[in-house]
N, C-alpha and C positions, 0 to 999 in steps of 0.2 A: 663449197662454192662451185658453183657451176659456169661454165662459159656464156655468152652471149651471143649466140649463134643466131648467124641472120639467117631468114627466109631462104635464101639464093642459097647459102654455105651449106645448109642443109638438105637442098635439095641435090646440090653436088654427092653429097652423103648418101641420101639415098639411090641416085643414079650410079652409085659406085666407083666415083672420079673425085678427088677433092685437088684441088689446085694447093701444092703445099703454104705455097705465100700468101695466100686468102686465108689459110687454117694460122699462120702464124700473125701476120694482121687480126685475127678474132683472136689470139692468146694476148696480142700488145694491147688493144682494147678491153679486152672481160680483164686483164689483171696487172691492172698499171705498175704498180708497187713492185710486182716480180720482174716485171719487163726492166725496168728501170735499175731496180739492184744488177741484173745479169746484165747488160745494158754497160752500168758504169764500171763494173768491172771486169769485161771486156774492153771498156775503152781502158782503164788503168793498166792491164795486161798489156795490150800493145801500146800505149805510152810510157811507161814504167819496165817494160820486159821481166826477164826473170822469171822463174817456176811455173807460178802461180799468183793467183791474185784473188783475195776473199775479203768477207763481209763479216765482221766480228761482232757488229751492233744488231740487237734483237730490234724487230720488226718495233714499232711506234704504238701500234692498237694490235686487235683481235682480228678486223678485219684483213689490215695489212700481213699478219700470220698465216690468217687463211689462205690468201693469194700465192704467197710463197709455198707453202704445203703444197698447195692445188699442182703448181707446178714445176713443183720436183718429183711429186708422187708420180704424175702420171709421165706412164713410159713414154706415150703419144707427144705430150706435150715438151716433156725433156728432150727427146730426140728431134724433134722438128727444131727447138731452141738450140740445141747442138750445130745442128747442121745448118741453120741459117746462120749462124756467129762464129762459127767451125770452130769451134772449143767443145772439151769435156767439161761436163760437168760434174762437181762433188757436191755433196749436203754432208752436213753431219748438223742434230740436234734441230732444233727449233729455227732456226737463222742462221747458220755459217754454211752459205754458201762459196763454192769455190769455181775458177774457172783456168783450167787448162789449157796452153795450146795445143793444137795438133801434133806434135813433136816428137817422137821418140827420146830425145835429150827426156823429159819429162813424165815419162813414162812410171820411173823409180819413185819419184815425189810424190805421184798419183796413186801411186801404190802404197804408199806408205798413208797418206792424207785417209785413204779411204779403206786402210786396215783397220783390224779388231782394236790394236794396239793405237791406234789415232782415233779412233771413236772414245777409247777409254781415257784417254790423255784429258782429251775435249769435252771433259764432263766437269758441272759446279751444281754448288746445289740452288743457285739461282734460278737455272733452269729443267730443274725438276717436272716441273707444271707446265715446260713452256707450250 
């Protein structure tokens, strides 16, 4: 799935200058479903406090998967989502997203969430295919 990149965003792009909040306004637009899951939990994070704060429910459709993919995979896109919501983020598997604060307290949590041994933990064979 590809972004929806307006005329103008592009033309930033090619001029060599991208306005970062224009580039994340085209990721809240091209991929509503991911904006929204990071979105809500980040609002759940600082409502809630604590470690961490993740999405354990796989995405609804095929579409909604892709969106999430789309933007976790890419570095571009996860780093701008970063830094405009000033959280880390973690993925593990098809849908468990996770969202960290900026904190050193949480450092250890982060490390363990996005170890070999927390990848392995967070495996079912539901999501084999996912």
């Amino acid at each position: 799935m590809s972004l929806d990149v307006s005329p103008a965003l592009l033309e930033q792009a090619e001029r060599g200058e991208v306005d970062e909040a224009e580039f994340v306004d085209c990721v809240r637009t091209s991929l509503p479903y991911a904006w929204e899951m990071i979105s809500s939990l980040v609002a759940r994070l600082r409502t809630d406090g604590g470690e961490f704060a993740d999405n354990q429910t796989p995405p609804p459709d095929e579409q909604a998967r892709g969106q999430l993919l789309r933007a976790m995979a890419s570095d571009a896109i996860r780093g701008a989502l970063e830094r405009h919501f000033a959280v880390r983020l973690a993925f593990q598997n098809c849908h468990r997203v996770a969202v960290f604060p900026l904190d050193p307290a949480a450092d250890d949590r982060f490390a363990r969430f996005t170890s070999i041994r927390g990848q392995l933990l967070n495996q079912s064979p539901e999501l084999r295919d996912c």
